[in-house]
N, C-alpha and C positions, 0 to 999 in steps of 0.2 A: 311644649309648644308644638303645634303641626304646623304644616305649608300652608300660605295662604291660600291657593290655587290648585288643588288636587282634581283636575281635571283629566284624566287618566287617557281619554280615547285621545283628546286634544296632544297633548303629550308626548301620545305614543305616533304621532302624525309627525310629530315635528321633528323625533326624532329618528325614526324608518332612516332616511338618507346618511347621515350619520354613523347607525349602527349596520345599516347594509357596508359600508367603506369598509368600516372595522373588521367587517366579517373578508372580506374581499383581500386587504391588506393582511390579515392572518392566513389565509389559504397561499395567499404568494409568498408570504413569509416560510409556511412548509414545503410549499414545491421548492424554494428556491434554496433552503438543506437538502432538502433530497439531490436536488441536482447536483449540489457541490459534492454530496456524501459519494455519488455514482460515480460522477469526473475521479473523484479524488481514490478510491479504493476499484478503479476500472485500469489504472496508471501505475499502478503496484507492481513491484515483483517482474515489469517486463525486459526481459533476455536483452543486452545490449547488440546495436545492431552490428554483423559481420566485418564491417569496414577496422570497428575499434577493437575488436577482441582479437590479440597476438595469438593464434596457435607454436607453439614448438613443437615441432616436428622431430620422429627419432632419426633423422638424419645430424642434427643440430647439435650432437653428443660434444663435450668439453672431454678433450681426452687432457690428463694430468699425471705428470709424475710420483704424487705425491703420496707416502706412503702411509703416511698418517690419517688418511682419511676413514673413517668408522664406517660400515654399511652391514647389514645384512649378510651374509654367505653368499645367499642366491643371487645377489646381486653383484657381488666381488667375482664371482664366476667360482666361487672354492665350493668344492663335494664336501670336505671337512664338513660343514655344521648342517650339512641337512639329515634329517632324521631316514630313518627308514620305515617304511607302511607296512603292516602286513594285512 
C-alpha cells in the first residue's frame, strides 16, 4: 500500500518549522555537554586554598624518649649506617 497523499513539496512546508526546532534543540543539546564537560574538567585537581592546608613547620619537632623507635641512621643522627662515596 502507499500514502494516500504523497505531496512532497506540500509536506515538506508543513514540516520546515518542526524540523528547524529539532535541529535547534539538538545544537543546544551539544553546547550544553560541552559546557558541562568544560565546568566539570576546568574544577579538577585545584590546589586547596591556604586558609585549609596545615603546614608543619620544622620547628614543631615531637621530641620523645622513646628508644624503640625505627628510623633511618641519617635521621637518628648515627654515622654508623651511612656508607661511605668515593
Amino acid at each position: 500500500m502507499s500514502a494516500p497523499q504523497t505531496d512532497v513539496e506540500k509536506q515538506e512546508k508543513r514540516h520546515k518549522g518542526p524540523l528547524t526546532g529539532m535541529a535547534v534543540v539538538a545544537v543546544f543539546g551539544v553546547l550544553l555537554i560541552l559546557f558541562l564537560l568544560f565546568i566539570g574538567f576546568g574544577q579538577g585537581n585545584e590546589p586547596e586554598a591556604e586558609s585549609t592546608v596545615e603546614a608543619v613547620g620544622s620547628d614543631e619537632v615531637e621530641a620523645t624518649d622513646d628508644t624503640g623507635i625505627v628510623a633511618a641512621p641519617e635521621q637518628m643522627g648515627d654515622e654508623a649506617g651511612t656508607a661511605v662515596q668515593q
